[in-house]
TORPA-4810 file (N, C-alpha, C, O; in nm, 3 decimals):
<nodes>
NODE_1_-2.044_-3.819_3.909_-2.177_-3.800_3.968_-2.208_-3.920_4.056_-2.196_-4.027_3.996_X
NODE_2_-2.252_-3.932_4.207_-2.290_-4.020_4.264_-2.400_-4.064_4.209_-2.474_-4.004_4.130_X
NODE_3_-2.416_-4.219_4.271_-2.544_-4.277_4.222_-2.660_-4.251_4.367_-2.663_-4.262_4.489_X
NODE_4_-2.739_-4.213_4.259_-2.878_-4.200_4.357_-2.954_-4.303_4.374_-3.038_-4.304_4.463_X
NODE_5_-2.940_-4.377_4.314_-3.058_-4.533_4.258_-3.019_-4.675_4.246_-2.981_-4.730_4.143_X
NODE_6_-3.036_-4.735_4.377_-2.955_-4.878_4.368_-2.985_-4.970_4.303_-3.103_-4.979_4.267_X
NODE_7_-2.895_-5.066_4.267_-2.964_-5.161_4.182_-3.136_-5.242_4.187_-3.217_-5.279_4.102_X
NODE_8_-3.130_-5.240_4.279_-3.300_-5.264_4.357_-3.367_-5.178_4.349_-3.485_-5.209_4.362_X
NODE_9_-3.347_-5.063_4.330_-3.460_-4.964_4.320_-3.461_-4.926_4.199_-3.554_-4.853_4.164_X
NODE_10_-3.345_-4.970_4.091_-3.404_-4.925_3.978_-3.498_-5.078_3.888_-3.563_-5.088_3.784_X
NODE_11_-3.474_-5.133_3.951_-3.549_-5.323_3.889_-3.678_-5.266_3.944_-3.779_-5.286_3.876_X
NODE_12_-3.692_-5.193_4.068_-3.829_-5.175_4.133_-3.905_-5.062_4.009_-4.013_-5.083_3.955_X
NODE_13_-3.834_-4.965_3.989_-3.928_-4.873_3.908_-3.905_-4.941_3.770_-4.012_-4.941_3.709_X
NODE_14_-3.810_-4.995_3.703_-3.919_-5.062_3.618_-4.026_-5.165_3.617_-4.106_-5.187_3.526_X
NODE_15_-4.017_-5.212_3.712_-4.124_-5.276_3.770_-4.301_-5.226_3.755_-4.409_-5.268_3.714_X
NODE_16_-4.232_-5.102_3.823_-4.386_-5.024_3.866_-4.413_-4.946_3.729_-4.519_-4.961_3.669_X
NODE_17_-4.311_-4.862_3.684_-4.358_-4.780_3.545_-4.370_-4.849_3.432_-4.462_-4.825_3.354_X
NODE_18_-4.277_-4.944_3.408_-4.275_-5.013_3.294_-4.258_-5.143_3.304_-4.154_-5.205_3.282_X
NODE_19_-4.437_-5.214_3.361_-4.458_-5.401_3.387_-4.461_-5.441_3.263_-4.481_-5.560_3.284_X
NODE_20_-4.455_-5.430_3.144_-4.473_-5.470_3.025_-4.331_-5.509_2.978_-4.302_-5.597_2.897_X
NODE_21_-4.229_-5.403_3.062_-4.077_-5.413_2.951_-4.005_-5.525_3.002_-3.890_-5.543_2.961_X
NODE_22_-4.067_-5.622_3.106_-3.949_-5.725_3.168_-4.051_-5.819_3.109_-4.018_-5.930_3.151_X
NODE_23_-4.183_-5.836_3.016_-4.250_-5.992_2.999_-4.134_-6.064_2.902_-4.118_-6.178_2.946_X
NODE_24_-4.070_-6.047_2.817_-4.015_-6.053_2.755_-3.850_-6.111_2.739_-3.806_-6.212_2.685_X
NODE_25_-3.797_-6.022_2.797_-3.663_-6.037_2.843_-3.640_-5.967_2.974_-3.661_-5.847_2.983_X
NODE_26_-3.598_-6.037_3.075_-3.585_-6.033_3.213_-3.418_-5.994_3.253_-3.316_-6.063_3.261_X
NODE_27_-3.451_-5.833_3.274_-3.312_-5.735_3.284_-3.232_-5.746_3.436_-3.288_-5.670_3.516_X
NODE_28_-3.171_-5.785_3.468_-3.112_-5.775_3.640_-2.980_-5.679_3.637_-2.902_-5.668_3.543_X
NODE_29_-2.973_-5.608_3.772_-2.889_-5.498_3.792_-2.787_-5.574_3.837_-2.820_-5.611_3.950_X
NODE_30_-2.671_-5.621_3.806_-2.568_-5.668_3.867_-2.478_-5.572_3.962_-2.440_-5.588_4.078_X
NODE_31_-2.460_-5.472_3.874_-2.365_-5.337_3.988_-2.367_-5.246_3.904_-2.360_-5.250_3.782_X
NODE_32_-2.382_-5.119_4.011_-2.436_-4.937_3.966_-2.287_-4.871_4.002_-2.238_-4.962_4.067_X
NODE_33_-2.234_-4.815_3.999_-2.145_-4.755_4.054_-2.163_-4.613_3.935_-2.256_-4.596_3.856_X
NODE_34_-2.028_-4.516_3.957_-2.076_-4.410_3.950_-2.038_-4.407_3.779_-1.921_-4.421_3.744_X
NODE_35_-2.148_-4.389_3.679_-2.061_-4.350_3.603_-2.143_-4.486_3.522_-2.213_-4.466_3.423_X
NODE_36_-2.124_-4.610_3.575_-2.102_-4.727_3.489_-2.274_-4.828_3.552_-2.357_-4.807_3.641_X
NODE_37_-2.260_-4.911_3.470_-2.366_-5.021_3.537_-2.348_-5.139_3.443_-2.323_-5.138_3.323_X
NODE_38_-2.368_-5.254_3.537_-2.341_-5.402_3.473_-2.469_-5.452_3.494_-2.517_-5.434_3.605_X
NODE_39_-2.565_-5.540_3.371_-2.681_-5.527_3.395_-2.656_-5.721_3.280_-2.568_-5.739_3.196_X
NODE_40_-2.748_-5.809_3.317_-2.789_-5.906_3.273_-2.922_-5.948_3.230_-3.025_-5.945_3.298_X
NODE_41_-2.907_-5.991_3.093_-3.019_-6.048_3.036_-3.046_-6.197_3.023_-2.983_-6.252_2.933_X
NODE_42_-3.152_-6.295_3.117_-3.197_-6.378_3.162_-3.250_-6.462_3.009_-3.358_-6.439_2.955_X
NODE_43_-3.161_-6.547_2.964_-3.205_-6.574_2.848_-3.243_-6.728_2.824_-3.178_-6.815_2.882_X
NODE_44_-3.334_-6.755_2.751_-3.381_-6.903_2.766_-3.413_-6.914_2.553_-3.371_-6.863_2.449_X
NODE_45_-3.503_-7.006_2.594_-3.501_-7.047_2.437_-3.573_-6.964_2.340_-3.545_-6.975_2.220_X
NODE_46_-3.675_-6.870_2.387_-3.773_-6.733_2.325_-3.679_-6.645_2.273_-3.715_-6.563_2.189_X
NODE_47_-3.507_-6.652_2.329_-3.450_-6.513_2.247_-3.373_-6.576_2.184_-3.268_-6.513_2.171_X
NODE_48_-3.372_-6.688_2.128_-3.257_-6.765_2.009_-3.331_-6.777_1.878_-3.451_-6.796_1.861_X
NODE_49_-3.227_-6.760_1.780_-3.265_-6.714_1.626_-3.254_-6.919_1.601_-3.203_-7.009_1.668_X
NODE_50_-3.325_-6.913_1.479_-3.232_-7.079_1.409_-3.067_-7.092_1.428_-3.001_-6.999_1.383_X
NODE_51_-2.999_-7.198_1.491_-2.905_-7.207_1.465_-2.855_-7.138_1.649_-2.735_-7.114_1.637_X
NODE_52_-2.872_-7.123_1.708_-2.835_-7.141_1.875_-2.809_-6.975_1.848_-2.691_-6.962_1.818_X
NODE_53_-2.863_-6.871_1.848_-2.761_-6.731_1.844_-2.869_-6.681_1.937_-2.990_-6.704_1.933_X
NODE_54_-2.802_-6.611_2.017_-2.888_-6.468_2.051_-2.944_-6.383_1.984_-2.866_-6.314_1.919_X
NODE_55_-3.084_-6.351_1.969_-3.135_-6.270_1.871_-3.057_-6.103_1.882_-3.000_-6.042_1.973_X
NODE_56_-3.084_-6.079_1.770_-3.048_-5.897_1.781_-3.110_-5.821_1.891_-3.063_-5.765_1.990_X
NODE_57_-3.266_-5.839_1.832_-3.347_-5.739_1.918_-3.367_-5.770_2.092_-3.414_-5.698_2.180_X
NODE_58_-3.323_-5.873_2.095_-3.266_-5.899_2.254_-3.131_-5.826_2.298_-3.132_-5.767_2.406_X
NODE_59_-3.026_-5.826_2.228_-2.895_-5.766_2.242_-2.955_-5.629_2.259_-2.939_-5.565_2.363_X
NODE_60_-3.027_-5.582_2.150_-3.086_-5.444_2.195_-3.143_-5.413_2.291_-3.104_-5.310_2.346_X
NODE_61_-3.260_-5.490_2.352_-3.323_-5.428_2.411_-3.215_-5.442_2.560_-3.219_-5.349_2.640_X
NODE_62_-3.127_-5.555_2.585_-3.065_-5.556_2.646_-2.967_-5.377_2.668_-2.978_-5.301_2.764_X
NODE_63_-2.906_-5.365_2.580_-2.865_-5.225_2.526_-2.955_-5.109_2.578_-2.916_-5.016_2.649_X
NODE_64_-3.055_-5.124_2.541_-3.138_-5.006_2.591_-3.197_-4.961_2.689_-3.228_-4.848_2.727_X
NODE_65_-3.210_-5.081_2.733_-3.291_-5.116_2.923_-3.184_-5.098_3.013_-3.211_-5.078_3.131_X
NODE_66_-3.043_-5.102_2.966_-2.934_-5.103_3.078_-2.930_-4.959_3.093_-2.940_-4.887_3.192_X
NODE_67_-2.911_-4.933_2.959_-2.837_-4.792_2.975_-2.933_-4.665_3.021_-2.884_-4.587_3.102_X
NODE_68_-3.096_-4.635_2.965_-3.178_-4.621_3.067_-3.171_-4.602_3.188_-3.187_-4.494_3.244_X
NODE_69_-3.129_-4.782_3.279_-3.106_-4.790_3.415_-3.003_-4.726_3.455_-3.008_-4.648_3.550_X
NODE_70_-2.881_-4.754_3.377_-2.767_-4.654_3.438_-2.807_-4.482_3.404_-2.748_-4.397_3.471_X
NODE_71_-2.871_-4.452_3.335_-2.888_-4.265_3.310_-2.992_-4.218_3.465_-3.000_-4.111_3.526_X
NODE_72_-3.056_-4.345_3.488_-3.103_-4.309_3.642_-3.055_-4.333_3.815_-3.067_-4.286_3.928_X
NODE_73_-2.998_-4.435_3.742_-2.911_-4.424_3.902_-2.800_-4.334_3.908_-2.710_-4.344_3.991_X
NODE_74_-2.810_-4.203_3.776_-2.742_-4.114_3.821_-2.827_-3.995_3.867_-2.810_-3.946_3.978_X
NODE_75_-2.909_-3.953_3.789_-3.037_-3.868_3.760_-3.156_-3.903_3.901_-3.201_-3.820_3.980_X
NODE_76_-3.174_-3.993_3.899_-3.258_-4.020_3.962_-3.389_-4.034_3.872_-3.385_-4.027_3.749_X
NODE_77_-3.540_-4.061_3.969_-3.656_-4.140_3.885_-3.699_-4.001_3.766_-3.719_-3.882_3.791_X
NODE_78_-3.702_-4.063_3.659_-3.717_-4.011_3.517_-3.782_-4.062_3.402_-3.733_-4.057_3.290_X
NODE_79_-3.902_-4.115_3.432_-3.999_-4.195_3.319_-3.941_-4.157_3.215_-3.868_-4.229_3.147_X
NODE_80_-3.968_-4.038_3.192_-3.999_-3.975_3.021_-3.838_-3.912_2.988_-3.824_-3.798_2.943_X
NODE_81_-3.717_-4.006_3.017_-3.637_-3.984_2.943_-3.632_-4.115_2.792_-3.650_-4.236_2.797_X
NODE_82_-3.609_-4.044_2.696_-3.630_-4.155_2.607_-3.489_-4.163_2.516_-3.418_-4.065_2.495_X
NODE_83_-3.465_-4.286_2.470_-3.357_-4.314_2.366_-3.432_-4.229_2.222_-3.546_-4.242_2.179_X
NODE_84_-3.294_-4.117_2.159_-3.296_-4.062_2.050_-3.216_-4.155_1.937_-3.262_-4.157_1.823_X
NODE_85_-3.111_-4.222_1.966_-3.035_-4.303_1.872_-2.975_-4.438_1.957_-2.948_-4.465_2.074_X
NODE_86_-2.973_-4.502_1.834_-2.909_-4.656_1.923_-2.816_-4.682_1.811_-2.859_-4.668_1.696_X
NODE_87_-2.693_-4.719_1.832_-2.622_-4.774_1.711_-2.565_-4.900_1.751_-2.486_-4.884_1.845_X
NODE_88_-2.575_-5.014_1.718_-2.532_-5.134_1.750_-2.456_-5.251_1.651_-2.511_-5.315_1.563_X
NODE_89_-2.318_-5.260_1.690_-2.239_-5.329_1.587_-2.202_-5.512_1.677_-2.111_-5.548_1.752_X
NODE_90_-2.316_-5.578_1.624_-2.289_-5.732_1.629_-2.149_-5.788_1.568_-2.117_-5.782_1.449_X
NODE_91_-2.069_-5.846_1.680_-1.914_-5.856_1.644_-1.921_-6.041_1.662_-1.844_-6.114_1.600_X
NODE_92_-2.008_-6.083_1.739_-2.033_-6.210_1.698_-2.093_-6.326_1.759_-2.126_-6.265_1.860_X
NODE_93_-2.133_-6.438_1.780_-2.252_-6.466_1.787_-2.274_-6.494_1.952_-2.183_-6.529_2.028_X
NODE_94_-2.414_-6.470_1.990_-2.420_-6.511_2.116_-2.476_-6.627_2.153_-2.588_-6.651_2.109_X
NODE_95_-2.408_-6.726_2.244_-2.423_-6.837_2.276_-2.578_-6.898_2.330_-2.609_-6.845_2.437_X
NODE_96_-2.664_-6.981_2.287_-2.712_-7.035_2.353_-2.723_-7.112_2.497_-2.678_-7.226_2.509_X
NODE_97_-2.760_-7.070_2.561_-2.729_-7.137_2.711_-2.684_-7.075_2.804_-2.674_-7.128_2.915_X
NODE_98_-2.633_-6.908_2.771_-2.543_-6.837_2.851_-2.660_-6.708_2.874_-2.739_-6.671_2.787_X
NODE_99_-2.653_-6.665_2.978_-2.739_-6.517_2.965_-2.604_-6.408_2.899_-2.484_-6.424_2.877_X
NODE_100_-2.679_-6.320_2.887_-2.582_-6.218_2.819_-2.571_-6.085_2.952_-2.647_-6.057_3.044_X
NODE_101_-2.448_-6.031_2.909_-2.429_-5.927_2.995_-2.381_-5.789_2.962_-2.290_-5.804_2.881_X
NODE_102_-2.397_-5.678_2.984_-2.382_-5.535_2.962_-2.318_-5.482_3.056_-2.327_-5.480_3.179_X
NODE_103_-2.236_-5.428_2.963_-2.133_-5.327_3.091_-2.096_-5.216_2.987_-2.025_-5.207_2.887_X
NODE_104_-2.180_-5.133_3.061_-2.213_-4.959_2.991_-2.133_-4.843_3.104_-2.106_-4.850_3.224_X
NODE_105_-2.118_-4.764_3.025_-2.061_-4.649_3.069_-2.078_-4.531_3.018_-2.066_-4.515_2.897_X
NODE_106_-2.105_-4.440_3.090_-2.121_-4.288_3.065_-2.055_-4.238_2.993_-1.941_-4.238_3.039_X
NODE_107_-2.064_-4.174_2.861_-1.965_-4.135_2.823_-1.984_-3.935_2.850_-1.883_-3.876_2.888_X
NODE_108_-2.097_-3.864_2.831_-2.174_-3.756_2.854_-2.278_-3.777_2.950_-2.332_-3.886_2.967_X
NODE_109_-2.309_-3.659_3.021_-2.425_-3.694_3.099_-2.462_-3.510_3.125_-2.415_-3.447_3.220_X
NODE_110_-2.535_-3.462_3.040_-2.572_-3.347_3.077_-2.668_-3.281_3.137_-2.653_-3.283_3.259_X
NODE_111_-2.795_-3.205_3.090_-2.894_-3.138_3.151_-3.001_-3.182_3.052_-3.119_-3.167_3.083_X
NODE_112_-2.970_-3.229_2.948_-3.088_-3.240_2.859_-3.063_-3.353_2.741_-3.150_-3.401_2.669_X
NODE_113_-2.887_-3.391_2.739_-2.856_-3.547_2.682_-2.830_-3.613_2.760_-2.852_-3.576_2.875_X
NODE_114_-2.764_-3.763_2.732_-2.689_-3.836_2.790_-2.625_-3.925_2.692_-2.694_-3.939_2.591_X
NODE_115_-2.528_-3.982_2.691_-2.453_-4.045_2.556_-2.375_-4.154_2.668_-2.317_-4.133_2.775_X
NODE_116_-2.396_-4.251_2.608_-2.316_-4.365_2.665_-2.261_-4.492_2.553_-2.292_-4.490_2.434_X
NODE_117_-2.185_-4.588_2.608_-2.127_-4.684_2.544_-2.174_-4.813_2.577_-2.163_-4.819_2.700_X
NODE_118_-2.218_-4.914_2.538_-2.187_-5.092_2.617_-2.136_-5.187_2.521_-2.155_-5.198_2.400_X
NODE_119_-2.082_-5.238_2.582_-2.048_-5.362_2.533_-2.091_-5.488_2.637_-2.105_-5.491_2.759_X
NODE_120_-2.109_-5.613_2.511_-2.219_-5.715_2.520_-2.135_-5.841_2.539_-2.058_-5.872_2.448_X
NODE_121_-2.139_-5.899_2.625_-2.069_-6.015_2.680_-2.189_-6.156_2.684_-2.288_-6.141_2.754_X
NODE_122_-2.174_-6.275_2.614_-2.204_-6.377_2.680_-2.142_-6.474_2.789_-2.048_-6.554_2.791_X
NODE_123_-2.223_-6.436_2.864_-2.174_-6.490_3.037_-2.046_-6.583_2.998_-2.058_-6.640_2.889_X
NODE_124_-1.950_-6.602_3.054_-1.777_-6.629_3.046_-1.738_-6.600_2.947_-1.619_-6.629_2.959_X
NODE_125_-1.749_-6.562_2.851_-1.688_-6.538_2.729_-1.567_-6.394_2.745_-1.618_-6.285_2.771_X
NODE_126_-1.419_-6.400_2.731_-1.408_-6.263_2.774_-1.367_-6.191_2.616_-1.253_-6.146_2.609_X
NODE_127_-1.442_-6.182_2.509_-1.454_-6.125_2.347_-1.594_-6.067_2.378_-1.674_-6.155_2.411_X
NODE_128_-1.641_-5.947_2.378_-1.764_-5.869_2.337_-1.853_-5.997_2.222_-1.798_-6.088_2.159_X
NODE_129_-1.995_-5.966_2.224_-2.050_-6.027_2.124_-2.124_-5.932_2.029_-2.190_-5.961_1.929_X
NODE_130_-2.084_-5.758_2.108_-2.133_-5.643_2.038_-2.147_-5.514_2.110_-2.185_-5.512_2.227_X
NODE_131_-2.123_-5.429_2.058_-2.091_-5.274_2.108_-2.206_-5.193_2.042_-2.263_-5.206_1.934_X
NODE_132_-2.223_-5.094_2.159_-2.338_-5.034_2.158_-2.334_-4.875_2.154_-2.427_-4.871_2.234_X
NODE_133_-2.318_-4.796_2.141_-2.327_-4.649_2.138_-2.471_-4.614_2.177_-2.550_-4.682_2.111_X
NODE_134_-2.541_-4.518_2.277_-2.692_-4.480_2.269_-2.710_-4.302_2.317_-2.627_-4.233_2.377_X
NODE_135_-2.781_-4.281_2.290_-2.791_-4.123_2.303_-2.979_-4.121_2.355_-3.083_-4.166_2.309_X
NODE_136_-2.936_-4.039_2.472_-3.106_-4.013_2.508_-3.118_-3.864_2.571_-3.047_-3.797_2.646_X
NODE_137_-3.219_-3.849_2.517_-3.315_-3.715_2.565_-3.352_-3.724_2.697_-3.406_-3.829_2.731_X
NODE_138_-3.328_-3.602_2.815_-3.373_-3.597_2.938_-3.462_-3.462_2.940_-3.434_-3.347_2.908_X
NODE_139_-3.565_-3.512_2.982_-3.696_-3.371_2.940_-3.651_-3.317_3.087_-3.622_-3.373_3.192_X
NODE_140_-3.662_-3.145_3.036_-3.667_-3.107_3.156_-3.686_-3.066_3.278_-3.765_-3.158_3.256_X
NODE_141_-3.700_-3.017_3.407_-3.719_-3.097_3.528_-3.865_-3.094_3.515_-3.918_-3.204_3.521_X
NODE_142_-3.939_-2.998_3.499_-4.130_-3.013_3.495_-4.137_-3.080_3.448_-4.242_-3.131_3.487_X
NODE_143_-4.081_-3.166_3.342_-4.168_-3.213_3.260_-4.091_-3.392_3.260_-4.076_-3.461_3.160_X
NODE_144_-4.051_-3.435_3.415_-4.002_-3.539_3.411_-4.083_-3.676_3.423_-4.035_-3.788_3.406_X
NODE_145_-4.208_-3.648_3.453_-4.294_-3.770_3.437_-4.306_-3.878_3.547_-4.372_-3.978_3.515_X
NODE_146_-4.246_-3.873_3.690_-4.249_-3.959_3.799_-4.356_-3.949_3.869_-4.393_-3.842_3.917_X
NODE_147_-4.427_-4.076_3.885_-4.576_-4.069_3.933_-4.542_-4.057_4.126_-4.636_-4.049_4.205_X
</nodes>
């Protein structure tokens, strides 16, 4: 499936639909291509646990915000698609000092799911710091929610 939605235009609509989901952890589109997307999480001292680690729920939301972005730069603009399952296996710890990075891939992409994979990189590291499986609901076309 070509991509409809460049990396800039999908940072832009979450921007505009969802200003609340970047106060937090600050998501950047590195590269969309068809199928896949490499996406970075901007990390400073707010997402480290005791002891220098990357928190979980950062790895997640990292996880969830990418893959989202990649289900639309295939789809195109789609508010009200939402994550049904997230499964996430922490393989080991993420570095303080490094942003973290996602590189997801399509694994399904239908009319009404989408199922994908990522795995979680701290910036140079070439060992995953955790793998991601996610499954989301795409409502259908009436009822897609783009203002």
């Amino acid at each position: 499936m070509p991509v409809v939605m460049s990396g800039l235009e999908l940072e832009a609509f979450l921007r505009e639909e969802f200003p609340e989901a970047q106060a937090n952890v600050t998501v950047k589109v590195e590269e969309v291509g068809e199928g896949r997307i490499k996406v970075r999480a901007l990390i400073d001292r707010r997402h480290l646990r005791p002891g220098g680690t990357v928190s979980g729920p950062t790895l997640m939301w990292l996880a969830d915000c990418g893959t989202y972005l990649l289900i639309l730069s295939q789809i195109g603009k789609v508010a009200l698609a939402v994550t049904t399952n997230l499964n996430i296996n922490f393989l080991r710890k993420g570095e303080a000092g490094r942003d973290v990075i996602g590189e997801a891939r399509l694994l399904k992409l239908g009319q009404r799911l989408a199922v994908a994979e990522m795995s979680i990189f701290s910036e140079g590291q070439p060992e995953p710091i955790a793998h991601v499986t996610l499954t989301y609901s795409i409502p259908p076309r009436e009822k897609r929610g783009v203002k």
